[in-house]
N, C-alpha and C positions, 0 to 999 in steps of 0.2 A: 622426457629426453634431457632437459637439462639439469634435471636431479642427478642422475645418471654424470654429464659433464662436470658438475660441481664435484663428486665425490674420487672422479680420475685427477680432479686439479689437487683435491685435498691430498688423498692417497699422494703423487709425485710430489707435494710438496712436503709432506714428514720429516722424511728422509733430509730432503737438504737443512730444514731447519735445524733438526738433529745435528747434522755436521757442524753447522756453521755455530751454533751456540756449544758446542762441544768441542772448538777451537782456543777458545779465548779462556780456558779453565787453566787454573794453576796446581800444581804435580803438589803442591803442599798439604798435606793432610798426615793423620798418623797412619804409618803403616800398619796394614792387619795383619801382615806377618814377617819374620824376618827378609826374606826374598821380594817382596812387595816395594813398590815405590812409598815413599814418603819418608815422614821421620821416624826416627824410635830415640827415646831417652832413657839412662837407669841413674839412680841417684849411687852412691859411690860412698858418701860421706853426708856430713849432714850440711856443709857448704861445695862438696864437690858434687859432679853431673858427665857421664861420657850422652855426649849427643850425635848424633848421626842422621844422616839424608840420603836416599837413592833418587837419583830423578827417573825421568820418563823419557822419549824419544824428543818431545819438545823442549827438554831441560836444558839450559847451555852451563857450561861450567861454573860461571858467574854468576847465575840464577844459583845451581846447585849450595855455592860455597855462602849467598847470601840465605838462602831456606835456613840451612844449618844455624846461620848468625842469628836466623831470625827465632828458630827455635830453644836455642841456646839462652835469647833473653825474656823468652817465654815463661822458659823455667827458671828462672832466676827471681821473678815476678811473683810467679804463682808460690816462691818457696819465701816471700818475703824480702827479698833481694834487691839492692837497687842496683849495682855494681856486677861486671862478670870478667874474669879475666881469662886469658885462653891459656892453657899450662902447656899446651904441644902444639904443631903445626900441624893443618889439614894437609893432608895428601889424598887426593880426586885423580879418580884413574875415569878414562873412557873405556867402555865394552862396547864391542858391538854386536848386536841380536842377530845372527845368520838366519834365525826361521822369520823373522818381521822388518827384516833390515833396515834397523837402527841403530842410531848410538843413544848411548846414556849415559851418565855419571852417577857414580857412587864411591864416598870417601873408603878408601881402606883401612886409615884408622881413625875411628870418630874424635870427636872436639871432645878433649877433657877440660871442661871448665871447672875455675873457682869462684865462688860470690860471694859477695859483699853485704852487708847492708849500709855501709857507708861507704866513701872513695878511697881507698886507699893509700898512704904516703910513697911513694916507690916503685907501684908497680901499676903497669898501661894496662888499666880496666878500663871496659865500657859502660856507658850508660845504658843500663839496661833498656827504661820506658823509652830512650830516644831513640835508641837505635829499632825496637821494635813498630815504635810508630813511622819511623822512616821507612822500614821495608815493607811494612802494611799500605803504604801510600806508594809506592814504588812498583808493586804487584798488584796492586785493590785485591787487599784481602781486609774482610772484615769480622772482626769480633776476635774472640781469642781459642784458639784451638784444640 
């Protein structure tokens, strides 16, 4: 009989752990396909980059607009890059899902970045490694994506 009890408490408790660890996850990853949350990047040039974000119901604008930044020095990193400068302004529109009723953001036209491998004279680039290590500690995201 209390095999029986032990395996009713297990069974109802799955479920909530599931929730509850399935709360605290961040929308950041690559997207598997264009309509899909996360990011997508195309390289453009051999120092330019259009990069782009869609969040999820959980995403607020500012999470959104920081993913992009974050993925932005991602690839600026991985392409040898220390430096990235944004060459257009993000524009983040909210939708909201009538069949799941939520909202979400998604830029409508992604970050065209340019990079450096040094700093630039002139023009307001980012550090790349920094700004990436700040949003990685800002989110606890770890490793590289």
């Amino acid at each position: 009989m209390a095999r029986r009890w032990y395996f009713s408490v297990l069974a109802a408790l799955i479920p909530v752990v599931l929730f509850i660890t399935s709360c605290g996850t961040t929308p950041y990853r690559l997207a598997a396909s264009p309509d899909d949350e996360g990011y997508s990047d195309t390289q453009l040039q051999a120092d330019i980059f259009r990069v782009n974000f869609k969040g999820d119901h959980d995403t607020s604008k500012d999470s959104a607009y920081d993913f992009v930044l974050l993925r932005a020095a991602e690839v600026a990193r991985e392409h040898n890059f220390s430096f990235f400068a944004i060459m257009n302004p993000a524009v983040a529109s909210s939708y909201y899902n009538m069949s799941q009723a939520y909202e979400f953001y998604v830029f409508n036209k992604p970050l065209i970045v340019r990079c450096f491998a040094t700093k630039p004279d002139g023009v307001e680039a980012l550090d790349a490694a920094l700004l990436e290590k700040s949003l990685k500690q800002k989110y606890h995201i770890e490793g590289r994506h």
